[in-house]
Every structure is written in structure tokens, then in C-alpha cells.
C-alpha positions as CSV (number, residue, x, y, z in Angstrom):
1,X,23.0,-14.7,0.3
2,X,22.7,-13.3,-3.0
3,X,20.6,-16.5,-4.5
4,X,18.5,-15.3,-1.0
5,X,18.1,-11.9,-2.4
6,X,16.9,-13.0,-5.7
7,X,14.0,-14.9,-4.3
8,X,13.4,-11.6,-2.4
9,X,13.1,-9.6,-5.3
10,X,10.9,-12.1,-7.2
11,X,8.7,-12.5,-5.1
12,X,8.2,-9.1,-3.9
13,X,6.2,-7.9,-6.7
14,X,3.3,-10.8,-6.4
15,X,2.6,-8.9,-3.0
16,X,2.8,-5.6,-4.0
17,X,0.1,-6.3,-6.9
18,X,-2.0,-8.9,-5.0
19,X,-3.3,-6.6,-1.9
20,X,-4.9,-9.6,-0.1
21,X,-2.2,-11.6,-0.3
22,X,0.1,-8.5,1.1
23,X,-2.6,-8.1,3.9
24,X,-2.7,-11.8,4.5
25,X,1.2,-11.5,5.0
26,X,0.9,-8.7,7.6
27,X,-1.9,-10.1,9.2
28,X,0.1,-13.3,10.0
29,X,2.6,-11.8,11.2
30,X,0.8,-9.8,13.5
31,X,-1.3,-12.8,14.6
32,X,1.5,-15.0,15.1
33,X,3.6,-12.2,17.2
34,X,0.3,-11.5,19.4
35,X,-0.4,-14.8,19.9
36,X,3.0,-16.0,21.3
37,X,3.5,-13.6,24.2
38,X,0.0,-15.1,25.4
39,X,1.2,-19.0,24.9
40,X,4.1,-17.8,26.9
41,X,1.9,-16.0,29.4
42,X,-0.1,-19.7,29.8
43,X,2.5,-21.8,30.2
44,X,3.9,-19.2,33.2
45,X,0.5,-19.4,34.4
46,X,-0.2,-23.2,34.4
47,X,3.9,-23.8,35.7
48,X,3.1,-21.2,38.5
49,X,-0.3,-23.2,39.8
50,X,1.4,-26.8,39.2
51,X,5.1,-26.2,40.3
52,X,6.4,-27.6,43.3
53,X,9.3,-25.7,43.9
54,X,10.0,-22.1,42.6
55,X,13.0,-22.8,40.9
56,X,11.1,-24.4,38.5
57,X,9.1,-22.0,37.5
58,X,12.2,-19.5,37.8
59,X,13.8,-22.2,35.1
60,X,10.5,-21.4,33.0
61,X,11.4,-18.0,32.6
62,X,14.6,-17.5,33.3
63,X,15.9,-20.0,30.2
64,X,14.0,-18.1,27.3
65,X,15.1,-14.7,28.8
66,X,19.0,-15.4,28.9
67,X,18.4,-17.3,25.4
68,X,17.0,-14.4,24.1
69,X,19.4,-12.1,26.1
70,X,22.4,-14.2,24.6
71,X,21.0,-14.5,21.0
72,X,20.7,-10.3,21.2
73,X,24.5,-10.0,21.8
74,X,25.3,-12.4,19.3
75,X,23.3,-10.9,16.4
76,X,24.3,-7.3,17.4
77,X,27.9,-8.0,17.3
78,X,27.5,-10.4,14.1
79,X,25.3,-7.3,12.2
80,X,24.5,-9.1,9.2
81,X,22.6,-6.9,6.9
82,X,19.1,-8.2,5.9
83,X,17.8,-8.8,2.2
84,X,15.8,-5.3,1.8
85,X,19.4,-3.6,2.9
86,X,21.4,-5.5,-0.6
87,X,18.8,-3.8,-2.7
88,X,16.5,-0.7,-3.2
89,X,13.7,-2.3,-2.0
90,X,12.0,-1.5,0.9
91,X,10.6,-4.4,3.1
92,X,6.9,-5.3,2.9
93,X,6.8,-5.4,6.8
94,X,8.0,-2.0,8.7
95,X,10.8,-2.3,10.1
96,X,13.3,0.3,11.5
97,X,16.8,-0.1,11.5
98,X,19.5,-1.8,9.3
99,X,22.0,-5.4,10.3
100,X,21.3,-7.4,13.0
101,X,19.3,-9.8,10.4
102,X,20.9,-13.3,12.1
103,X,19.5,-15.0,13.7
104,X,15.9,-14.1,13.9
105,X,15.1,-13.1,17.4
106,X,11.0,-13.1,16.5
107,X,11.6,-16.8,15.0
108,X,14.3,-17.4,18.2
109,X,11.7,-16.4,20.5
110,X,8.7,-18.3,19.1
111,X,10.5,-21.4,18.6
112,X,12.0,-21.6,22.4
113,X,8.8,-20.5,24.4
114,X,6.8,-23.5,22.3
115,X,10.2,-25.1,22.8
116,X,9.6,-24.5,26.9
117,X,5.9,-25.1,26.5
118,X,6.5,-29.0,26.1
119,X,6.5,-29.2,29.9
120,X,3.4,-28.4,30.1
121,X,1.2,-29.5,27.2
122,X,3.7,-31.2,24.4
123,X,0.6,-30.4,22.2
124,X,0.6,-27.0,22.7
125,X,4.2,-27.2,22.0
126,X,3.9,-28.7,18.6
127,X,1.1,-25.6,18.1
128,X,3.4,-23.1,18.8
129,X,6.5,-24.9,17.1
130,X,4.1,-25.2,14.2
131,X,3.2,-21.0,14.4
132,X,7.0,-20.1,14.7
133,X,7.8,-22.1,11.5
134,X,4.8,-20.0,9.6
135,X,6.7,-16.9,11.2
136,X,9.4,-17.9,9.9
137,X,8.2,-18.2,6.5
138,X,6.8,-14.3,6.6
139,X,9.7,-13.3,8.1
140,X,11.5,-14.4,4.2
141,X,9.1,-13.8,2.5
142,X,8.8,-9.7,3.9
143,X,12.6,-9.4,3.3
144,X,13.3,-9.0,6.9
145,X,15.1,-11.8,7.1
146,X,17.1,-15.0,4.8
147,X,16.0,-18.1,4.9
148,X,19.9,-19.3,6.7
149,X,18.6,-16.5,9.9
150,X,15.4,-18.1,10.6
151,X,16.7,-21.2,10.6
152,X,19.6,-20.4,12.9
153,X,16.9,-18.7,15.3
154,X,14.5,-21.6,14.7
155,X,17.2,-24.7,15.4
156,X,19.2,-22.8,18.1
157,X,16.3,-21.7,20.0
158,X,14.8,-25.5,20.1
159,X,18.7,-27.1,21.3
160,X,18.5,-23.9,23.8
161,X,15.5,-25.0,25.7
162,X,15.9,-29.0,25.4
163,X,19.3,-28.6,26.6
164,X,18.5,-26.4,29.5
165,X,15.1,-28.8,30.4
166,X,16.5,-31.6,29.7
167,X,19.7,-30.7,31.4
168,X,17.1,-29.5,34.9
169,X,15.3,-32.4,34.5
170,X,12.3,-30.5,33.7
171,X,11.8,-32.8,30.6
């Protein structure tokens, strides 16, 4: 965790002298956590006019929800601090709040409704896996988050939905 800080606090400066490449940071992150509610918002559009039962599209929202539902509890009770918290920087996204930095719910939640997504367009999927992984990456370099939290919310939101569809026959 302290190695994690390090990279934090070295890379921090390049964005606070290089404006456009502090924009750029915020501007993907914005981007990326706009865009995914409306991925989400297609693939329980397209499952709605396709699905032949309702329990299928239930199974469409009902497995990110308790995933994220779940992954909330865990991180809440875990309360690991994040790498702004370990030093006097602030973060170079706003953020409210101290703990709660593992796992990443915005990577968690990216990762599991592309994750999802494969059902209906395994392209898509790969899309939106590809857009939580550059999520990710702000997410570390911002100081919200280490590198071992996104990776935790990346991997155990991708097992979360395979399991589930895999386990409903969905995939």
C-alpha cells in the first residue's frame, strides 16, 4: 500500500502542472461514468424486447444490483482508507468522504454490467470491459483508489456475473 502511495504522489504533480492532461483525466472519468448507466440502460432495453420469460430479464437486473448491493456491505465494513487519505494530498477527482477505498464500486459496476452485457452483444461487452479497465486506470491515477481495489472490483465483478449467467443458463 505504501509502494501504491508513492506512485500517487509522483505522479500527482505531472497533472497538476499539465492542465490538459488533468482535464483529459476528469473528462474520462466523467465520460466513462455517463456512458455506462446508458450501456446498462441498452442491454435492459434489448433483454426486455427479446426475452422470453421475465425471469430473464429480472436475472438482468437483479444480478448487478445484489452484486453491487453485496460489494457495498463488504467495502463499508472493510473501510480501507484510500491513497489521498495516507498523505496531505488532496485527490485530483472530488470526492467526499474518507475509507471505503476496496474494492472499487465505479470499476465493480462497470466491469459487471459489460460483464452482463455479453448476453446480448459479446462485442459490446468487450467495449464496456474495455471502458471499465480505462476507469480503472483514472480511478489510480486520481488517488481515489490503489491499484489492488480496482482490481478486486474489476476481477470480482466479472466472476460475479459469469457465475450467476452461467450458473442461469443465460450464457
Amino acid at each position: 500500500m505504501e509502494k501504491e502511495y508513492l506512485l500517487y504522489e509522483r505522479v500527482r504533480p505531472f497533472f497538476i502542472t499539465h492542465g490538459f492532461c488533468l482535464s483529459l483525466l476528469r473528462g474520462v472519468n466523467w465520460f466513462v461514468t455517463l456512458l455506462m448507466p446508458l450501456l446498462y440502460f441498452y442491454v435492459l432495453w434489448a433483454v426486455y424486447l427479446k426475452a422470453t420469460k421475465a425471469w430473464i430479464a429480472l436475472a438482468y437486473l437483479l444480478v448487478p444490483a445484489t452484486g453491487f448491493i453485496i460489494l457495498s456491505v463488504i467495502r463499508k465494513r472493510m473501510n480501507w482508507l484510500r491513497p489521498y487519505e495516507l498523505g496531505t494530498f488532496p485527490p485530483l477527482l472530488n470526492r467526499e468522504g474518507k475509507g471505503s477505498s476496496m474494492p472499487s464500486r465505479h470499476v465493480f459496476s462497470a466491469a459487471v454490467i459489460s460483464t452482463v452485457a455479453w448476453g446480448v452483444n459479446p462485442l459490446l461487452s468487450v467495449f464496456g470491459l474495455s471502458l471499465a479497465l480505462l476507469l480503472a486506470g483514472v480511478r489510480v491515477l486520481a488517488g481515489l483508489h490503489f491499484i489492488r481495489d480496482v482490481v478486486v472490483g474489476f476481477l470480482s465483478a466479472i466472476l460475479w456475473g459469469f457465475f450467476w449467467f452461467y450458473l442461469l443458463g443465460l450464457f
